[in-house]
C-alpha positions as CSV (number, residue, x, y, z in Angstrom):
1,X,117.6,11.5,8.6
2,X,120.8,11.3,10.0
3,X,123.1,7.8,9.5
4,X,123.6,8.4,13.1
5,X,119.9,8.3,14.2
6,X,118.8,5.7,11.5
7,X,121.5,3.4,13.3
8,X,120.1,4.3,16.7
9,X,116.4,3.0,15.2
10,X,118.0,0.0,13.5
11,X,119.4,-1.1,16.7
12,X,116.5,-0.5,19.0
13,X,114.4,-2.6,16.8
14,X,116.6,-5.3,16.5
15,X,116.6,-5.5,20.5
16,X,112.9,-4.9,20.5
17,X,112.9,-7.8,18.2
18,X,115.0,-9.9,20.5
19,X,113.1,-9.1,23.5
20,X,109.9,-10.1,22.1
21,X,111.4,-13.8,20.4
22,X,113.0,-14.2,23.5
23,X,109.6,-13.5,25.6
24,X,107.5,-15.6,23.2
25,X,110.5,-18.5,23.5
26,X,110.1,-18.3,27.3
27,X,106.5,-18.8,26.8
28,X,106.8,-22.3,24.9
29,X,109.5,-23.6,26.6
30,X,108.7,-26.1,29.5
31,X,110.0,-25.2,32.9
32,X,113.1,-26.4,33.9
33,X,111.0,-26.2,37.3
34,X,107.2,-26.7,38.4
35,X,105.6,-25.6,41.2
36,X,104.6,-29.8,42.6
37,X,100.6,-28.2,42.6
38,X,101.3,-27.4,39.0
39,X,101.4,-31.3,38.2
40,X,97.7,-32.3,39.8
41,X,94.7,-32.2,37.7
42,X,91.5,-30.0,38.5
43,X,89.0,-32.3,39.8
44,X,90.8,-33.5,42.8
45,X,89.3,-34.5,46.5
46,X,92.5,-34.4,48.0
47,X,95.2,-32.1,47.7
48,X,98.4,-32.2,50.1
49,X,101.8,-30.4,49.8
50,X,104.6,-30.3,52.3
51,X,107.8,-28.3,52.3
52,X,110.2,-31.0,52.6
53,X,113.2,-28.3,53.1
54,X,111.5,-27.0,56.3
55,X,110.6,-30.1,57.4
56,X,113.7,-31.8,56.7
57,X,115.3,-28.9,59.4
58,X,113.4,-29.0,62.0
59,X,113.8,-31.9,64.6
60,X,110.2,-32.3,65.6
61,X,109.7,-33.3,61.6
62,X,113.5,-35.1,61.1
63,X,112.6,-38.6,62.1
64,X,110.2,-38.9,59.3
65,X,112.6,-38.2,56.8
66,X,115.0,-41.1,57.5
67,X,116.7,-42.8,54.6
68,X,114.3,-44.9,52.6
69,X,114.6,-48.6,52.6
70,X,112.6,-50.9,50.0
71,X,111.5,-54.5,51.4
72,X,113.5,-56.8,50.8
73,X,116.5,-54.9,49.2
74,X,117.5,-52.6,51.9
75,X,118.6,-48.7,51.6
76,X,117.8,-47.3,48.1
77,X,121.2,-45.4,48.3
78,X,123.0,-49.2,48.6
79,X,121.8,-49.9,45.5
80,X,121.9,-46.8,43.3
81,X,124.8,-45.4,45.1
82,X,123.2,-42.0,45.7
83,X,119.6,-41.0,47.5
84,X,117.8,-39.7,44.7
85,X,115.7,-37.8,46.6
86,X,118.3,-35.5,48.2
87,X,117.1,-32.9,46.0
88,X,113.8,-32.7,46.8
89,X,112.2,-29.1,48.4
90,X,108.7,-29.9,48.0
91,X,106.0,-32.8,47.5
92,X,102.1,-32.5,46.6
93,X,100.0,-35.5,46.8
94,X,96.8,-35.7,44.7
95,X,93.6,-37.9,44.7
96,X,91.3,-37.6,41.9
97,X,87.8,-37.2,42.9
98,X,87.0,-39.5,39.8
99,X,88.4,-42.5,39.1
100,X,89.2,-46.2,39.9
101,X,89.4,-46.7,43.3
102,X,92.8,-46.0,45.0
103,X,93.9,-43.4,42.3
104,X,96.4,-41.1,43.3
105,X,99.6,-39.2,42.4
106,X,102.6,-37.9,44.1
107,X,104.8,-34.7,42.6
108,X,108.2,-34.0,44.0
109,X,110.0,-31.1,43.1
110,X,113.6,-30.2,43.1
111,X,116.9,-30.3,41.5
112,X,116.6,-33.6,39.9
113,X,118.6,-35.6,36.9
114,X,116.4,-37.8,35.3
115,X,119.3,-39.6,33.7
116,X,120.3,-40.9,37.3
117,X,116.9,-41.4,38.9
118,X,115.8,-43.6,36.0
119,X,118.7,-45.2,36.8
120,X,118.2,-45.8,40.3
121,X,114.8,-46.8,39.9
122,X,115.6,-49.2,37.0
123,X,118.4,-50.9,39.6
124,X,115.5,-51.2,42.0
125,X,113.3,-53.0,40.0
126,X,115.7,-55.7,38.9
127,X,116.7,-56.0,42.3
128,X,113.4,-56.9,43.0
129,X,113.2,-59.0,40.2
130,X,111.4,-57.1,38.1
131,X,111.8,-55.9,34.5
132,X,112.2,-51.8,33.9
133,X,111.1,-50.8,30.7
134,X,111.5,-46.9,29.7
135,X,109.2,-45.0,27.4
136,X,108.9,-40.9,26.6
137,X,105.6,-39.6,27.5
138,X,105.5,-35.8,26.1
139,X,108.5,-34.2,28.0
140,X,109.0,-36.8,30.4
141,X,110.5,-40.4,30.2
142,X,108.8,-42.7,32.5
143,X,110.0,-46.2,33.7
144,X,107.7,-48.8,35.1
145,X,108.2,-52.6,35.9
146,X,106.6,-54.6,33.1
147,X,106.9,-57.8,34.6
148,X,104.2,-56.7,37.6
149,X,101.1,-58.4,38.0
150,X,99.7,-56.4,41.0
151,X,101.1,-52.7,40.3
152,X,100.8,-50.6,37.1
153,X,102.6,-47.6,38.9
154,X,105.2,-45.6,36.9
155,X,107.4,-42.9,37.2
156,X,107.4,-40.0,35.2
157,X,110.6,-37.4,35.6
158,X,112.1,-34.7,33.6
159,X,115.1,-32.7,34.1
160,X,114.9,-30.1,36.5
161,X,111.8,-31.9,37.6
162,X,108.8,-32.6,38.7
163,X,108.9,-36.4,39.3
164,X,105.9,-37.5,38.7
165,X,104.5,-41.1,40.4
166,X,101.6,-42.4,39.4
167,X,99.4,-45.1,37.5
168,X,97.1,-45.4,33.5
169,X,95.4,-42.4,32.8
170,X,95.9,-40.1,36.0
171,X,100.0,-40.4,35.3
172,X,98.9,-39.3,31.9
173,X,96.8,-36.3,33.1
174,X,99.5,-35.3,35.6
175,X,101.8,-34.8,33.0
176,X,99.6,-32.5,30.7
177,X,99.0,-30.7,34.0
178,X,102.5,-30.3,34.4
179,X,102.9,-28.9,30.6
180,X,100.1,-27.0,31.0
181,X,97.9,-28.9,28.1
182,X,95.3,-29.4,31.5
183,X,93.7,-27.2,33.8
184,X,95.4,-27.6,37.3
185,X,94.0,-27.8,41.0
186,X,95.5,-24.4,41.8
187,X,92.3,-22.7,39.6
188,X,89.7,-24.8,42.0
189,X,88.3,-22.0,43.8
190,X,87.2,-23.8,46.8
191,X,90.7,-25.6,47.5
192,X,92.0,-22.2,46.8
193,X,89.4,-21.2,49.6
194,X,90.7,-23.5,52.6
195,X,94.1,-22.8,51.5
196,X,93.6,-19.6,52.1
197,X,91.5,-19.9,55.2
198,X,93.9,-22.2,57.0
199,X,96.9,-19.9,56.3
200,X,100.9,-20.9,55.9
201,X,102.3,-24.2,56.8
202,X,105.2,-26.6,56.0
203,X,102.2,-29.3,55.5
204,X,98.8,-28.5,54.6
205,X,96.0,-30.6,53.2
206,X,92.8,-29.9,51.5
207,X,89.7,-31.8,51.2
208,X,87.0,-30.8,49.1
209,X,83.3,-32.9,48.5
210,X,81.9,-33.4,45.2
211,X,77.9,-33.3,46.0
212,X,78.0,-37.2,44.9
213,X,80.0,-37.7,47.9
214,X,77.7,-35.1,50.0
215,X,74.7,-37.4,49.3
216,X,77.0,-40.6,49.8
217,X,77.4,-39.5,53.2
218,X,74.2,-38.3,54.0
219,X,73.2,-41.7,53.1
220,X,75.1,-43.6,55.2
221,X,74.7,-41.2,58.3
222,X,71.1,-42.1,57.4
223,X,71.7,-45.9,57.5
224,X,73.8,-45.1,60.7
225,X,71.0,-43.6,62.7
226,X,72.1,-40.0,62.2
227,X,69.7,-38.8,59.7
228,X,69.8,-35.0,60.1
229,X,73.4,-34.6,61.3
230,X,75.1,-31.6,60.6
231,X,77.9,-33.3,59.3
232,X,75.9,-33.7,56.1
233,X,76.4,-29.7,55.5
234,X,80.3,-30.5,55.2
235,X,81.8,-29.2,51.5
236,X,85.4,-29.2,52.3
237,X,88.0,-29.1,55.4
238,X,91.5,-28.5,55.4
239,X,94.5,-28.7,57.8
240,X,97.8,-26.8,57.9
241,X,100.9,-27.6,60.5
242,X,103.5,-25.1,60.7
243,X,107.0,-25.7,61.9
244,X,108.7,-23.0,63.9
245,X,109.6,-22.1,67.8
246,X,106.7,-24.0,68.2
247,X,104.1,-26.2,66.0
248,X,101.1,-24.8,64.9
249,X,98.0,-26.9,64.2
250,X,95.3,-24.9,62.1
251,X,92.1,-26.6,60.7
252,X,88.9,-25.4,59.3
253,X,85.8,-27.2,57.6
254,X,83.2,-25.4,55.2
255,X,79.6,-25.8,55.5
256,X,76.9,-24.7,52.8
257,X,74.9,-23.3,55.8
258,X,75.8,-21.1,58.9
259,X,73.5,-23.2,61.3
260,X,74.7,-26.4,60.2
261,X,77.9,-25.5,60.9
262,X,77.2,-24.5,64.3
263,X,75.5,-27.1,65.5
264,X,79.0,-29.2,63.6
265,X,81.1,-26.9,65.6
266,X,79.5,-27.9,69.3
267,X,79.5,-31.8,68.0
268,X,83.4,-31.3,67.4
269,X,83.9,-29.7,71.0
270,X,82.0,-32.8,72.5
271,X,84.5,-35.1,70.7
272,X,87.4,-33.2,71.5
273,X,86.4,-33.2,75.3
274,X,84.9,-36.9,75.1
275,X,88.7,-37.9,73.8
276,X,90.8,-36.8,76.1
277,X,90.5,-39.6,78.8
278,X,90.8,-42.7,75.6
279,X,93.8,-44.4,76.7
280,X,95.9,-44.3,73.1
281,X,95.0,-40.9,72.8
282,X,96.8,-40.5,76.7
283,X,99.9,-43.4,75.4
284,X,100.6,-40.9,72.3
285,X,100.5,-37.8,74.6
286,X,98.2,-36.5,73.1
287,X,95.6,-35.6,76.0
288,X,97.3,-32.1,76.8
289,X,97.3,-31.0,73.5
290,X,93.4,-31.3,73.2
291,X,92.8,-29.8,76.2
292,X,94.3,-26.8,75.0
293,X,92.6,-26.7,71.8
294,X,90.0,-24.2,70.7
295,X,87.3,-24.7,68.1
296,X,85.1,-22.1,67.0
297,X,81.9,-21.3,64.1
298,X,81.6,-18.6,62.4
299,X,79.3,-18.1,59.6
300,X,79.8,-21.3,56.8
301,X,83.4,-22.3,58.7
302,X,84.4,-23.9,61.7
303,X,87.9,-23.5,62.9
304,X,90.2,-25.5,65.3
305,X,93.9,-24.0,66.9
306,X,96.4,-25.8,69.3
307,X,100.4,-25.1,69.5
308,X,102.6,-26.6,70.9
309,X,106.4,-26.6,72.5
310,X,108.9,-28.5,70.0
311,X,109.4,-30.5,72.8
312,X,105.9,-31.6,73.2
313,X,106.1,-32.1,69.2
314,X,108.7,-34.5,69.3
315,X,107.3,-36.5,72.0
316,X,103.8,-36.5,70.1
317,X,105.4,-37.7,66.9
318,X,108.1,-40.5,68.5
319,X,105.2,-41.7,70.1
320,X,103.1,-41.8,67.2
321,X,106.3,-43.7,65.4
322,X,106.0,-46.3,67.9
323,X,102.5,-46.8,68.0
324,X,102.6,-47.6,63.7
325,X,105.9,-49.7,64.0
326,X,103.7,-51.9,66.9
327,X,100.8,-52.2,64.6
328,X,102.9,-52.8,61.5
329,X,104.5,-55.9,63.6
330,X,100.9,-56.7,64.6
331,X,99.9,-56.8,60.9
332,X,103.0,-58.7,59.8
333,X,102.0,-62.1,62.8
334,X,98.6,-61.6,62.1
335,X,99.8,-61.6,57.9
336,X,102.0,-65.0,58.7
337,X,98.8,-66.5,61.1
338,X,96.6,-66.2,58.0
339,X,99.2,-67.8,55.9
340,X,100.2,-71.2,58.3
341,X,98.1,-74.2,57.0
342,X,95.3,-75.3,59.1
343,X,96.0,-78.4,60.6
344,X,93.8,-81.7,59.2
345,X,90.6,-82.5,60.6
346,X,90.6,-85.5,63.1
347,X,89.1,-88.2,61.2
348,X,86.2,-90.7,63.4
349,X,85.4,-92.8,60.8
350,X,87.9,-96.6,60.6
351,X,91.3,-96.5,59.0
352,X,90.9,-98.2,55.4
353,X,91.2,-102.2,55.5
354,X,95.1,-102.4,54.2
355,X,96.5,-104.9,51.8
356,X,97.2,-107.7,54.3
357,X,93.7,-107.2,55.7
358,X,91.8,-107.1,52.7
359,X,89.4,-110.0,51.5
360,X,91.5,-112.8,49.4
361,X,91.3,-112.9,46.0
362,X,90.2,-115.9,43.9
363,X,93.5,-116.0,42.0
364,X,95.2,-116.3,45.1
365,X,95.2,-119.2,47.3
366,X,95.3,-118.8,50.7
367,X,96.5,-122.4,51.8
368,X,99.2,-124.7,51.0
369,X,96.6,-127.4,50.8
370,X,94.2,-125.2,48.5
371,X,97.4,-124.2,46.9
372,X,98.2,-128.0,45.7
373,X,95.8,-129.4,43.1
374,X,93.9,-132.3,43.8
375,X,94.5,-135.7,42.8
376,X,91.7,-137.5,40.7
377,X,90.6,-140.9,42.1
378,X,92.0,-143.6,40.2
379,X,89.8,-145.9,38.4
């Protein structure tokens, strides 16, 4: 063989070599970036994700994206000097279908430096007089405030990202998701289902019924005096909103029977009419929008589509700002009403004798003449 050609051979193995170290090196490595659905476990009742760059652009969606304030403290970016979440593009929100009551994880994903959001979320502890202590977890370092008594939340970040926030064992399992040592919601076939079913959104949430829940809510539809009610056929719903020329509500619920569903798909219509004339439905301007609305069954699915002018949007969701800021002032007198002392009982009974009043003792005289001793007679 020629030198020439045994060269030629030496070097296309050496970059065969390459090729394959550097495929199996990509393969190990973590991500410098994760899809947010990457970091929630299988098993989940609730999945939500929202596209925070769409939303963030649009001004139906803008006014929920002002800057964040923490109670008490103020603007987060007063006291780390930045917004740590300026990077964000997307968030996923996850609620285990087992667990402790009041489980749940959020996921933001992003260009993030976990250097400087530790940082920032260290500052906001001790501002809040709390105690930030740091720990690695697998790839991530998390930072939680060890001096709390009624929160064991945490936060979990690499860089690149995700952030992870979260509490005990379901941080744990979001973070294995994450680096792939757990199976992740995306392989659950019937979330995959309604995502599929209620199409493209900047927000879109899926629900999906473990059959403990199914009989949990037969039961109580039972106990309610709706024994029979096709809402017991329910296995999953979902909702998507797109943001565009104009917004796009889509919804659709799954049934484990075609009748049932189309009985649940007239009961829906009833409600939607019955609504329209409830006076906080008409405040939040809402009223129009359900008028317009169209629901439909088909086989195992019902399905519900409105849209909407941005205009009509961003009435709908100023109104719907309003309507929570009232109730959250609302919440706070009716917080400080619980908390003012109740005032002391009118007594009927006789105020208690006082010193002055009180019978004499023995010791103590209560005459000058009883005072004086008395003379013996004399002899």
């Amino acid at each position: 063989m020629r030198t020439s050609a045994r060269k030629a051979l030496a070097a296309l193995a050496i970059a065969v070599a390459c090729a394959i170290g550097y495929f199996v090196w990509a393969k190990t490595k973590s991500p410098s970036f994760v899809s947010s659905l990457d970091a929630i476990p299988d098993g989940a009742l609730l999945v939500a994700t929202a596209d925070v760059g769409v939303l963030r652009r649009s001004s139906v969606m803008a006014p929920l994206f002002s800057e964040g304030e923490v109670p008490g403290i103020g603007k987060v970016r007063d006291v780390c000097g930045f917004d740590p979440l300026e990077g964000i593009t997307e968030v996923a929100m996850g609620i285990p279908a087992a667990g402790a009551d009041g489980d749940f994880g959020l996921v933001a994903s992003g260009l993030v430096d976990a250097e400087s959001l530790l940082s920032c979320a260290s500052k906001v502890i001790e501002a809040r007089g709390g105690r930030p202590v740091v720990n690695p977890i697998g790839g991530f370092r998390t930072v939680r405030d060890s001096a709390s008594r009624t929160s064991s939340a945490e936060i979990a970040v690499r860089d690149g990202g995700p952030i992870l926030l979260g509490a005990g064992s379901y941080l744990r399992a979001m973070i294995d998701a994450a680096e792939g040592r757990l199976p992740r919601v995306s392989a659950d076939l019937l979330h995959e289902r309604l995502s599929r079913e209620i199409g493209s959104g900047a927000v879109r949430v899926t629900v999906v019924l473990t059959p403990e829940q199914r009989r949990t809510l037969n039961e109580e539809l039972t106990r309610g005096g709706a024994q029979g009610s096709p809402a017991a056929s329910m296995i999953g719903l979902g909702l998507a909103v797109s943001v565009d020329a104009r917004v796009g509500l889509s919804g659709v619920v799954v049934c484990d029977a075609a009748p049932s569903c189309g009985e649940l798909g007239k009961v829906f219509d009833a409600r939607r009419t019955s609504q329209v004339d409830d006076l906080v439905v008409r405040f939040v301007g809402a009223a129009p929008i359900l008028e317009r609305m169209k629901i439909s069954s088909e086989g195992t699915r019902v399905s519900a589509r409105v849209d909407m002018s941005a205009e009509e949007a961003t009435g709908l969701v100023e109104r719907l700002l309003l309507l929570r800021r009232a109730l959250e002032r609302q919440e706070a007198l009716d917080s400080l009403e619980d908390k003012r002392p109740a005032p002391a009982p009118e007594s009927s009974a006789a105020p208690p004798a006082s010193a002055s009043s009180a019978a004499p003792s023995a010791a103590a005289p209560t005459s000058a003449s009883s005072a004086t001793p008395s003379k013996k007679p004399t002899p």
